[in-house]
N, C-alpha and C positions, 0 to 999 in steps of 0.2 A: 616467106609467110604468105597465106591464102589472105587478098584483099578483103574477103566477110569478114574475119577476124579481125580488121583494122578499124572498120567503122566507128565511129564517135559521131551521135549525134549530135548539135548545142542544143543550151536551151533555147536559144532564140527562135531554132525551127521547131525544136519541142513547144513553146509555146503561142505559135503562129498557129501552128495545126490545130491545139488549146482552143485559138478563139475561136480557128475557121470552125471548128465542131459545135462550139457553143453556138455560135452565128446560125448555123445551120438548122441546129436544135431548133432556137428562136424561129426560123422559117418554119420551120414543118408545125410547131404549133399554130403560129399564127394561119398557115395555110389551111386549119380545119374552122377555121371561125369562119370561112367565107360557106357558099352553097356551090360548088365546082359539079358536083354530082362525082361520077367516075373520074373525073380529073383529081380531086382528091386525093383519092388512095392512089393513083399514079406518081403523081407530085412526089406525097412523101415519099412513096417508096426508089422512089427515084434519087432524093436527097438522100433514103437513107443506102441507098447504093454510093452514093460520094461519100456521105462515114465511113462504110465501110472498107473503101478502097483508103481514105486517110491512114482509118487505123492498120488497114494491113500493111501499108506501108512504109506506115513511120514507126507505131510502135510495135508493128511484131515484125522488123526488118527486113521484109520483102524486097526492097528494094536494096539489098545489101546481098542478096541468096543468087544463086548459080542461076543459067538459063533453064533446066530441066526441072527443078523445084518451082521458077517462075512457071514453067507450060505446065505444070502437073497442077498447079490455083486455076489456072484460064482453063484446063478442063475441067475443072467440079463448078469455075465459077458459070459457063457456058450451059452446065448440065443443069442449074439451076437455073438459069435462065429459059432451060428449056420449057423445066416442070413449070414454073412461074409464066409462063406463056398459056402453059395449057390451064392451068389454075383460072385466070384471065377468060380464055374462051369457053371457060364453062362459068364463070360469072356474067360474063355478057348474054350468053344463051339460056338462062334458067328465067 
């Protein structure tokens, strides 16, 4: 049998993840109460790059899936990073 097929998560790590997410929620609100300027919107979207990578992780098995299903996320995840860069420099420059 292929090891994906065998994974069992618990819930113990199912609900560690649970709170890191909520935890994190709690941050990125709390982090618009302050006046950061462009730090803000970095901030969050920085934590919500960490959800993101949780949930791909844990609840849509990412970390259970082959090497080439892994490289084929890192290249869309990269390619947004790319647009998201440029996104960025044309916030900064307007």
């Amino acid at each position: 049998m292929n090891t994906a097929e065998l994974h069992i998560t618990s819930y113990k790590t199912l609900a560690g993840v649970l709170i890191m997410l909520l935890l994190l929620t709690t941050i990125t609100i709390n982090v618009t109460s302050f006046d950061l300027r462009l730090w803000n919107v970095t901030i969050a979207l920085m934590i919500a790059g960490g959800k993101g990578y949780l949930v791909m992780t844990y609840f849509m098995h990412l970390k259970y899936e082959n090497k080439i299903i892994r490289a084929f996320v890192m290249v869309v995840l990269l390619l947004f990073l790319v647009i998201f860069g440029i996104t960025f420099i044309d916030y900064l420059y307007r």
